[in-house]
N, C-alpha and C positions, 0 to 999 in steps of 0.2 A: 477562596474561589480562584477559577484559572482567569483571573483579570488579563487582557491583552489578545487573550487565544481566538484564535479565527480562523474559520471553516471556508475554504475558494467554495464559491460556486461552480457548479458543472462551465457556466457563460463564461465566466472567467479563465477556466481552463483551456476553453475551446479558444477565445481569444489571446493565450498566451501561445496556443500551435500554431494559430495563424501570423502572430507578430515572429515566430521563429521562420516561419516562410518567407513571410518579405523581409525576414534578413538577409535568409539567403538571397533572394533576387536584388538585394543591395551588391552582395559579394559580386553576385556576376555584372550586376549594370558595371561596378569599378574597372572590373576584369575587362569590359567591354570598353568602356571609357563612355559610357553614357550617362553623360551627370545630369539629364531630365530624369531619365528614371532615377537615381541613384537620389534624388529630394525625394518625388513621388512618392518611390517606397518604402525609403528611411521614415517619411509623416505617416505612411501604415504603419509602418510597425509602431511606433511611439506612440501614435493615438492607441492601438490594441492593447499594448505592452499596457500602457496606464490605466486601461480598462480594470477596475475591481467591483467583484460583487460579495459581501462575505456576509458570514454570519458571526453574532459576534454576543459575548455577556458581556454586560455591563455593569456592574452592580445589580441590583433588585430589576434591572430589564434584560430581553433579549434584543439585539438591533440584525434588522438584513439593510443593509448601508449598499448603494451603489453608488459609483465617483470615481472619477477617474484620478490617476495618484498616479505619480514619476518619481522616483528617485526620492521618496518619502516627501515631496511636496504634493500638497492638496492642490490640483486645479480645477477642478468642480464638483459640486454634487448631485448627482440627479434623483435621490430620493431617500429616507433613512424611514424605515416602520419603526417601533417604537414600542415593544408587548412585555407588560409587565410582570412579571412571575407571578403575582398573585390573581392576575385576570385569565391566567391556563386554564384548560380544561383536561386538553388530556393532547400529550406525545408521541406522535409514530413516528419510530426510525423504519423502513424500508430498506433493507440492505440489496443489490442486484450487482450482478456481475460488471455489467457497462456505466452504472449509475446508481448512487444513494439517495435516497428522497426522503424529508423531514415534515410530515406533516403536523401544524401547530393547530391548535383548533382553541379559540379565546372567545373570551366577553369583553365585548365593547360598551359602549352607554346602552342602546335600546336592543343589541341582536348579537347573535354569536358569530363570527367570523372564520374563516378555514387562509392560513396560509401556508403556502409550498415553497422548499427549499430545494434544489436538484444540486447533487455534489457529488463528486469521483473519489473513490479512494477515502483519506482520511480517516477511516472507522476507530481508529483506537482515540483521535482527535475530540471527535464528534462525543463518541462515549465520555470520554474527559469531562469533556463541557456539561454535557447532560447531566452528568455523575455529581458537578458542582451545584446545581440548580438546586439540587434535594429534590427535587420532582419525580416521582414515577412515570415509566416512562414504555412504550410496547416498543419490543424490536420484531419487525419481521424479516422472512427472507423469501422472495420471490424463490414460487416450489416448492415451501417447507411450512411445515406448520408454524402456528403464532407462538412467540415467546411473548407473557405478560414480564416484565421487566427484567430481572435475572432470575426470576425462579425456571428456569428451566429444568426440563426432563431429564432425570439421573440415569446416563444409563452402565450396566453392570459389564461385572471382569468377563462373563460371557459373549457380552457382545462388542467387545473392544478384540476379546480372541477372535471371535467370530469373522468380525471384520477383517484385521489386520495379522491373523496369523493360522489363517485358513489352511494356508499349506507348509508353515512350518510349525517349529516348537518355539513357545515363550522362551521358554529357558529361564533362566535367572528372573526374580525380580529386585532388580536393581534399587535402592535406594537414594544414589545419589548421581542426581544426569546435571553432567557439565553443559554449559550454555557456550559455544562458539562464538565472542565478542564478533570476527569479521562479517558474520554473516546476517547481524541483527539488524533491523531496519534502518536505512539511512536516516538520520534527523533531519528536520528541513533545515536545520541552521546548514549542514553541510550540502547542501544540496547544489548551487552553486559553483562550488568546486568544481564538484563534477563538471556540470555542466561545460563550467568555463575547459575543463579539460578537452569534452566529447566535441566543446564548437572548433578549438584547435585543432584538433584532428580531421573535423569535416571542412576545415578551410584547407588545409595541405592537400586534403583527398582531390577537392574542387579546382586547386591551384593547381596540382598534379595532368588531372584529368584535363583544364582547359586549354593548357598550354602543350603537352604533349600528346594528347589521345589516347596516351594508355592506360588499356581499361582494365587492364589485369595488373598493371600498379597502383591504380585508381582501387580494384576489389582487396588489393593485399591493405591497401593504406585502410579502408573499410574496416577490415578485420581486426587492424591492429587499435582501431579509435574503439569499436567495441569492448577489445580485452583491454584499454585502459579505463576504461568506465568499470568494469568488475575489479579491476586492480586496484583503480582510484577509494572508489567505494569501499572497498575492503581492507582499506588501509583506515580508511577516518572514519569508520565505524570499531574497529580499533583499538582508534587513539579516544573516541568522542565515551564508547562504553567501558574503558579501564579508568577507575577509581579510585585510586592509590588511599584513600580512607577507606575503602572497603574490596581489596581486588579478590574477593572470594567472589568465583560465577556458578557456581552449584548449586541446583535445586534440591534440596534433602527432603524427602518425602517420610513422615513420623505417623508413628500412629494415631497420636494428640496435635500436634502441628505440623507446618506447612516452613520451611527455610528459605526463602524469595531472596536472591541477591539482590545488591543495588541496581545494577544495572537493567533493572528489569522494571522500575519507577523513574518518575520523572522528576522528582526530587532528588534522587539516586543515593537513596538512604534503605538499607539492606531490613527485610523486616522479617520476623519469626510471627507467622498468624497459628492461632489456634485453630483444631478445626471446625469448632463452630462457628469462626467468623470468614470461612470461605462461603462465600452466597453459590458460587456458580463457576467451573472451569470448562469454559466454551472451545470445545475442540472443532474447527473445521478442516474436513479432508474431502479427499475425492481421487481417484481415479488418473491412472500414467499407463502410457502403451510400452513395453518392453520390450514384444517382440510379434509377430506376427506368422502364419499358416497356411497354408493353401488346402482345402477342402473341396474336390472337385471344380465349381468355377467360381465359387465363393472363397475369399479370404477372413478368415478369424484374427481377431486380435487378443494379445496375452496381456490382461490388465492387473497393475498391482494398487493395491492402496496406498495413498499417502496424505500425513497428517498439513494439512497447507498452514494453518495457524490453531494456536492455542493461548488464551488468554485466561489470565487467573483475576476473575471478580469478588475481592473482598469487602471487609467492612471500610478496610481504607481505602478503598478506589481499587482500576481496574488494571493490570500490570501492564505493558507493553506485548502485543501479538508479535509471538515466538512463532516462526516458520521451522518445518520441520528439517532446515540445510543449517540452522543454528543448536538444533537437540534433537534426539532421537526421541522423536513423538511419540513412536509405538511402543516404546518400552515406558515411558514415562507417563503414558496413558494407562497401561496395565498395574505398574504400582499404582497408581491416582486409586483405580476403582480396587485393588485388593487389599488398598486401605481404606476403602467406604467412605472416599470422599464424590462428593456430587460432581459428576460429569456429564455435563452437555454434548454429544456427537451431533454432528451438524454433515449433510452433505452439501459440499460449496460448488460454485461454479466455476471460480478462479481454478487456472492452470494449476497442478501437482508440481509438477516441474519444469515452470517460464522459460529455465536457461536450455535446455531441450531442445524447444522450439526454435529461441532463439538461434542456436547450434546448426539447425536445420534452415533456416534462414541465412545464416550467412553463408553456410556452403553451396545455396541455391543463388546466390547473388554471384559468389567465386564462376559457377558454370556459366552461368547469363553472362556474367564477365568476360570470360574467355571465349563461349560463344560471339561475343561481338565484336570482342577484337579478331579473332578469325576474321568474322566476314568483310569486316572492314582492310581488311590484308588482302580477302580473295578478291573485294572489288576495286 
């Protein structure tokens, strides 16, 4: 079992934005030289920051623990439920774009009980856990039909064509799709890093911006704390998924078996499954704008498919959700089913392509930027 493993709550999450808030308003009370505020804020954030709500196995129980914790010291508890694996009834995972929800539903002494977990993100986490219980378990996804636990809907090389190759040619079916180590999901052990990178950068930007007003060194400095967050990231994703006992990253798709690199488990021990012990490969994709039209006074948008994650559910647990900037999805989806193995297509609501956005975002920040230091020149 994943003894230790623990699921933030959505509350937890929400009070770890707000502790980053009043950090910043720390930076600036210093900036300012106002050390009332600079206590005030600093005791928000430390009470926020220590704010935890999780969910958690335990041996033969499941615990939702709330208590506030700093720097891995306990400073209180405000509550621990305590539901036993054998007093389950029945597991809803609820998957949503903004939010995950865990509905537990148990027997207590005299009446059954319903309790609710709300979480962000996490889902390979969450399955992990669940995976360990031996419990069955219903996944839904807000707008899709119900999945009863991984038997999901198979569906065929026609509708993978269909989908994903509407206007071009397959071409080859490739057998063997490399896995991109930079691009695979950051671990939370590395998460940190990052961060600690992305808040150096947002201090120079701050430091920049207060002392001299410029807002167009202020948006370049922006820019550049961004592209070290994708830099940072993609360096200790890396280092953290090369395996030097196993550095083969290659999915080899058989007609009998399934070739999984290590780097694709959380043991990170490479495994050959047969293919009757793949239960289910849960493809989620959706929809990216490329490019756009003018039609009289209406505007069309030119939309392409793309695979957002794909996870491989066997007999040994569920592999790590592969984003399609780590393997070509679309090809490794058309071997999957032209070898009759079970695939799940899913339409997701998560972005196709985040960095896109992102992309678009900070070049809207660059103009706003320069827009304002103009004005502040004209007036």
């Amino acid at each position: 079992m994943s003894q230790g493993l623990q699921i933030k709550s959505l509350r937890e999450w929400i009070a770890t934005i707000l502790a980053g808030f009043f950090s910043l308003l720390v930076v600036l009370a210093i900036v300012r030289g106002d050390i009332e505020s600079v206590v005030i804020n600093m005791l928000f954030a430390l009470l926020l920051a220590a704010y935890q709500r999780r969910f958690i196995l335990d041996n033969d129980a499941l615990l939702i623990r709330s208590q506030l914790k700093l720097f891995g010291i306990g400073i209180t508890t405000f509550s621990v439920k305590r539901i036993t694996l054998s007093s389950l009834d029945e597991l809803v995972l609820t998957c949503g774009h903004a939010k995950n929800e865990l509905m537990l539903t148990f027997s207590s002494e005299h009446s059954t009980q319903v309790e609710r977990f709300d979480f962000r993100g996490q889902d390979e986490l969450i399955k992990r856990l669940l995976s360990d219980t031996g419990i069955d378990y219903t996944i839904r996804s807000k707008g899709t039909a119900n999945k009863k636990g991984h038997k999901a809907a198979v569906a065929s090389k026609d509708t993978v064509a269909d989908i994903f190759y509407r206007h071009t040619s397959p071409g080859e079916i490739l057998l063997s799709h490399s896995v991109s180590r930079f691009a695979m999901p950051l671990p939370n052990s590395q998460r940190k890093t990052v961060y600690i990178a992305v808040a150096f950068g947002l201090l120079i930007t701050i430091g920049v911006v207060s002392s001299s007003q410029n807002w167009i060194a202020g948006c370049v400095l922006l820019a550049l704390t961004y592209l070290s967050y994708w830099l940072v990231r993609a360096h200790l994703c890396n280092q953290y998924y090369f395996i030097a006992q196993s550095p083969q990253s290659d999915i080899v798709v058989d007609e009998q078996y399934l070739q999984l690199p290590a780097l694709l488990f959380a043991d990170k021990k490479a495994r050959k499954v047969a293919k009757e012990q793949v239960r289910s490969i849960e493809a989620r994709w959706n929809y990216y704008v490329v490019d756009s039209y003018s039609i009289g006074w209406s505007r069309r948008k030119i939309k392409r498919p793309h695979v957002v994650s794909l996870t491989f559910i066997t007999d040994e647990g569920p592999t790590i959700a592969v984003s399609n900037m780590a393997i070509n999805g679309q090809a490794l989806l058309l071997a999957l089913t032209h070898k009759n193995y079970p695939v799940s297509l899913e339409r997701s609501t998560k972005q196709a392509l985040p960095m896109l956005f992102h992309i678009r975002i900070a070049v809207l920040l660059g103009v706003v930027g320069i827009i304002i230091s103009s004005m502040i020149r004209f007036l």
